[in-house]
C-alpha positions in Angstrom: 67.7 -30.1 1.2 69.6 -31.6 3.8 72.8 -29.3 3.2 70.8 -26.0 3.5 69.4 -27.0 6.5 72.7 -27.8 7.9 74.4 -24.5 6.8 71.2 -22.7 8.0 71.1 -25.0 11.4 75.2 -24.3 11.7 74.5 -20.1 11.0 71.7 -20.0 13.2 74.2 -21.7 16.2 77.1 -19.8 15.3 75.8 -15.9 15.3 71.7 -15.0 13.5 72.6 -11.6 13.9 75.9 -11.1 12.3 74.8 -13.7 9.2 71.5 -11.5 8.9 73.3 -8.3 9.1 75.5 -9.4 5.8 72.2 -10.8 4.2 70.8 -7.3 4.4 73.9 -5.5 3.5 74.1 -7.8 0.2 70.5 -7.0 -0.5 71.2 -3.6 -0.3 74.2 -3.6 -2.5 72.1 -6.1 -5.6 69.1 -3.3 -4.8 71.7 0.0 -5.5 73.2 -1.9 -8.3 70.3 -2.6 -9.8 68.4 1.1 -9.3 72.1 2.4 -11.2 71.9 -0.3 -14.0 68.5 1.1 -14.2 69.2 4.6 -14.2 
């Protein structure tokens, strides 16, 4: 618990948007791969 807080406190100081921008992109890329596994 204490370790995400501190890599989520560290992100959040460092740059939110660039972190959340390559959460997004990697949720994209699981989503695609998963519709083409599926189809």
């Amino acid at each position: 618990i204490n370790f995400t807080f501190r890599l989520t406190l560290s992100r959040r100081l460092s740059s939110p948007t660039l972190s959340e921008i390559y959460i997004q992109y990697t949720n994209i890329k699981h989503t695609y791969r998963y519709v083409f596994l599926l189809c």
